[in-house]
C-alpha positions in Angstrom: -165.6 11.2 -63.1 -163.4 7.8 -64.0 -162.3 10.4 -66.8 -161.1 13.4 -64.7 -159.8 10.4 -62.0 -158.0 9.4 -64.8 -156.4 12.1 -65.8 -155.6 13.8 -62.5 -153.2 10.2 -61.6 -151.8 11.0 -65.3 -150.4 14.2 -64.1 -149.4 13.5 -60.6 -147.7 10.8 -62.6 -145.7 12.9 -64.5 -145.2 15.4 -61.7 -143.8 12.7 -60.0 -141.4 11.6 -62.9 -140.3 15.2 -63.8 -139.3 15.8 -59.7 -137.9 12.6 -59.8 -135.6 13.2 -62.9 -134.7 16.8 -61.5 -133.5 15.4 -58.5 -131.2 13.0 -60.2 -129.9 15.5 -62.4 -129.0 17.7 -59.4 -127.8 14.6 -57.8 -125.8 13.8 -60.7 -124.3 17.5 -61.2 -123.6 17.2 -57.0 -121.7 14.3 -57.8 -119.9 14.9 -60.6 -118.7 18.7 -58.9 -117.6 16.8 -55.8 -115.5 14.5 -58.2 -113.9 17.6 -60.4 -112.7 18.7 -57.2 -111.5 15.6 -55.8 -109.5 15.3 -59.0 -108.4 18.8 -59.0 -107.1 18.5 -55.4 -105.3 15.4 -56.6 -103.9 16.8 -59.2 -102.3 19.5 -57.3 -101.3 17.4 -55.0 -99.4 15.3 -57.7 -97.9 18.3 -58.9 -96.7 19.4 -55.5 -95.0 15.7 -55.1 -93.4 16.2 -58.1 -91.5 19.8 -57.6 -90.6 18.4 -53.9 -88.8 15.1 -56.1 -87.2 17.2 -58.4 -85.9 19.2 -55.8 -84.6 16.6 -53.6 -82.9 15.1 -56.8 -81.7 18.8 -57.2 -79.8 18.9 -54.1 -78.8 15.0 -54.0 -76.6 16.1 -57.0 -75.6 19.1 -55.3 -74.2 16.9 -52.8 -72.7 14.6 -54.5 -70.7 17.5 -57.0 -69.7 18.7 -53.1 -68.3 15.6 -52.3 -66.5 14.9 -55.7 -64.9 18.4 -55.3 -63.9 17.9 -52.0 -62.4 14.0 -52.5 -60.5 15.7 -55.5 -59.1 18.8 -53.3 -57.7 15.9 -50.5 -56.2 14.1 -53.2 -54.4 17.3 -54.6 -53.2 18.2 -51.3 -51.9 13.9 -50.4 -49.9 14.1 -53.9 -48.4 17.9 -53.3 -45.7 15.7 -51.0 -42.8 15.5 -52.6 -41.0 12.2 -52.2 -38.0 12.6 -54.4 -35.5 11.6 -51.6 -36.8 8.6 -49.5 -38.5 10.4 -46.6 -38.5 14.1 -47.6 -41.8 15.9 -48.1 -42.5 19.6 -48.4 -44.4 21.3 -45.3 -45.5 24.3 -44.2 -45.4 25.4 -40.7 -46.0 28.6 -38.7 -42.9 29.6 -38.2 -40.7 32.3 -40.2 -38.7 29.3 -41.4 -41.5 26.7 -42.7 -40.5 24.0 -39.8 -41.5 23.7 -36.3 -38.0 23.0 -34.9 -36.1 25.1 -36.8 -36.5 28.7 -34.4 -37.2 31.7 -36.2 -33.8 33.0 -34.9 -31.4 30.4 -36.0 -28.4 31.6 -38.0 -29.6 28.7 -40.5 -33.6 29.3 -40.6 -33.2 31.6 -43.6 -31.3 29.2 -45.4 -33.9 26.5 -44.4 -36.9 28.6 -45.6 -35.3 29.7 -49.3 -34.2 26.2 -49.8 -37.4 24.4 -48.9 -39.4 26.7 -50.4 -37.2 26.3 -54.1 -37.5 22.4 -53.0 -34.1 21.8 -52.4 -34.0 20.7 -49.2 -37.6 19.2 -47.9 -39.1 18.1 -44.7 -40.0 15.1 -43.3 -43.4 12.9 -43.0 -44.3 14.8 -39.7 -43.4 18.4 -41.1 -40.2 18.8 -39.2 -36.4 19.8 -40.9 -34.5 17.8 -37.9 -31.3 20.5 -38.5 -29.1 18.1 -36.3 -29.9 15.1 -38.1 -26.7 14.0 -40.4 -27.4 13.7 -44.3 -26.2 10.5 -46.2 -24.6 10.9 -49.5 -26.9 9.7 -51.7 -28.9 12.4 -49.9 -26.1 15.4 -50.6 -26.7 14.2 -54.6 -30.2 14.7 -54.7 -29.6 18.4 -53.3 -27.5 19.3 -55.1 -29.0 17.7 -58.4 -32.0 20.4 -57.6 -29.4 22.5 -56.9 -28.5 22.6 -60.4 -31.4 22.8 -61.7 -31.6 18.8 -62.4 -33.6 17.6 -60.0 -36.5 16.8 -62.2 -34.6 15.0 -65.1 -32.4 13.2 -62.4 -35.4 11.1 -60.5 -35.6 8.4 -63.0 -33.5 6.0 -61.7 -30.6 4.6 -63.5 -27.8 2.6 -63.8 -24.7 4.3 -62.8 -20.6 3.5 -62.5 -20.8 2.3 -58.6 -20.2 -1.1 -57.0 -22.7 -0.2 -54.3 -25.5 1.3 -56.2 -28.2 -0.5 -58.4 -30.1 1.0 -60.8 -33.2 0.3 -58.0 -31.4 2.4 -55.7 -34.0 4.9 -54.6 -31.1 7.7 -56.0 -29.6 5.9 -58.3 -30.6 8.8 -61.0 -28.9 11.6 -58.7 -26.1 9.9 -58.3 -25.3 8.8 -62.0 -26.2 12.4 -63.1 -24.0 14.2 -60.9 -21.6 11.9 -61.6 -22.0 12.3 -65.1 -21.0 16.1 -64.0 -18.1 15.6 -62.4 -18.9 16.4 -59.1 -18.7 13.2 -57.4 -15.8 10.4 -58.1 -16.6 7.7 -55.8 -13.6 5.6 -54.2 -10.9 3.7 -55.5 -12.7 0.9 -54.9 -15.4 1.9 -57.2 -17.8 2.0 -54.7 -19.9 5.0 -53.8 -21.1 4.7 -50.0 -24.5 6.3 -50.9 -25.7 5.4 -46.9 -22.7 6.6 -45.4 -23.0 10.1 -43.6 -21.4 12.5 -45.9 -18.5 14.4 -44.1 -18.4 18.7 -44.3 -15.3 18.6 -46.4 -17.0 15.8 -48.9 -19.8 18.1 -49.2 -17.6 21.0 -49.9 -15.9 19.7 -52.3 -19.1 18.6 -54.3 -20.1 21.8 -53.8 -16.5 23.1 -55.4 -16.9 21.0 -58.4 -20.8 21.7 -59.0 -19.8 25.3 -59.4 -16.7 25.2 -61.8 -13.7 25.4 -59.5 -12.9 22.2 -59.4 -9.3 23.0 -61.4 -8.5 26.0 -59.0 -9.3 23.4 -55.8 -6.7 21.2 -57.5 -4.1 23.9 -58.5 -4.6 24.9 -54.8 -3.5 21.4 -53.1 -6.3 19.0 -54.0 -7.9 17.1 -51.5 -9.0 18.0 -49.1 -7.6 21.1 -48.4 -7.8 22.5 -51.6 -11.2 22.1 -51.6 -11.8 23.5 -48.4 -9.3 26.7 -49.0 -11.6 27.5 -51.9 -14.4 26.7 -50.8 -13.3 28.8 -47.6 -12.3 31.9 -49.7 -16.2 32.0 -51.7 -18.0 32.0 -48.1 -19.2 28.5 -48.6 -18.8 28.0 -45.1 -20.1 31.1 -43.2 -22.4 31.3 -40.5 -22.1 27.6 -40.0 -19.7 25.8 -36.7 -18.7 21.9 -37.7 -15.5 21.1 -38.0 -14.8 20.1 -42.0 -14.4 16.4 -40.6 -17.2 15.9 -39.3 -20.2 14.1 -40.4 -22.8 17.1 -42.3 -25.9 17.9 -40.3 -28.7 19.2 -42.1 -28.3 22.5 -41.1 -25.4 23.3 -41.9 -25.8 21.5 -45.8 -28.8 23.9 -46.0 -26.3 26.7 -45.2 -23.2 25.2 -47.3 -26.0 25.5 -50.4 -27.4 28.7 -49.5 -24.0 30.4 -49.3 -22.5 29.0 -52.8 -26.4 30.7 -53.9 -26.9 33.8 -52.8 
């Protein structure tokens, strides 16, 4: 009986124990499952975190390439002003001549629009022509240097045979270049007078001499009235209403160039 007593707590014994170790095995397995997935789901989540960061980096530098593009577009439109002649820049404007004030039926608003648009004859700052506003003759040299086809070489500045005008002179390289033409003398004083309003039959006369007739002007009296007889007789001064003496207004250089042109 002790025997078989024996025995029997032997096995319940190792019933126990075998229970016992199944149960931490399936514990085990519980807890290692529940830990696979907990690391899966991190995972994942890592991997989600990741594609969002790569696209938010994505579209920072899409932003920034925007902005570069658009900083470099302003900057191209600031520097298309041309400054060549102290306050002149080119504009565009809605009506048929390019300018705001100049009215689409003006005798001079064609005149206006071929000129500006060759860059002869610019606007100002505020995108206005101001056809009544008188020109100055450095300003008449620097049209009619584009005129010519020398605008570009001529905006150096340089030192020229005037009295009155330094090499700093904002025109100092129209005016020496022209000069160097033939088509303006100066004064007898040696002078030049490039801030002094430039008269209608000063104008014409440059405009005589730019286009070869300078010798005819003179075989027909000289100055002035030689000049303006030519100048006269080749329709320089159609369409246009200022007396030869008086001081130029834009409008009507614009129409004094346009006339010797086309």
């Amino acid at each position: 009986m002790r025997f078989t007593g024996k025995c029997t707590f032997v096995l319940a014994a190792k019933v126990i124990f075998r229970v016992s170790i199944g149960f931490c095995l399936r514990g085990g397995g519980i807890l290692a499952g529940s830990m696979a997935l907990s690391y899966k789901a991190d995972f994942k989540k890592r991997k989600k975190d990741r594609f969002m960061n790569r696209k938010l980096s994505f579209l920072l530098v899409l932003c920034l390439c925007a902005s570069i593009l658009c900083n470099t577009a302003m900057a191209d439109v600031v520097n298309a002003d041309d400054q060549n002649s102290g306050s002149e820049v080119a504009t565009s404007g809605s009506v048929s001549s390019g300018f705001p004030d100049v009215p689409a039926t003006a005798s001079y608003a064609e005149a206006v629009k071929v000129l500006s648009e060759a860059g002869i004859i610019q606007g100002d700052t505020s995108g206005n022509f101001n056809p009544d506003r008188t020109v100055t003759r450095a300003q008449a040299a620097a049209f009619l240097c584009r005129m010519m086809g020398i605008g570009e070489s001529s905006k150096t500045k340089k030192i020229t045979k005037f009295t009155d005008v330094p090499e700093s002179y904002w025109a100092s390289g129209f005016i020496s270049a022209i000069a160097e033409k033939g088509v303006i003398s100066g004064y007898a004083d040696g002078s030049f007078k490039p801030d002094n309003p430039v008269t209608c039959q000063q104008l014409l006369k440059m405009l005589v001499c730019a286009w070869g007739w300078k010798e005819y002007a003179e075989n027909c009296g000289g100055w002035p009235n030689g000049y303006v007889a030519v100048a006269n007789e080749y329709g320089y001064t159609e369409n246009t209403s200022q007396t030869v003496t008086e001081n130029a207004t834009r409008s009507t250089v614009a129409m004094y160039i346009y006339n010797t042109m086309y």
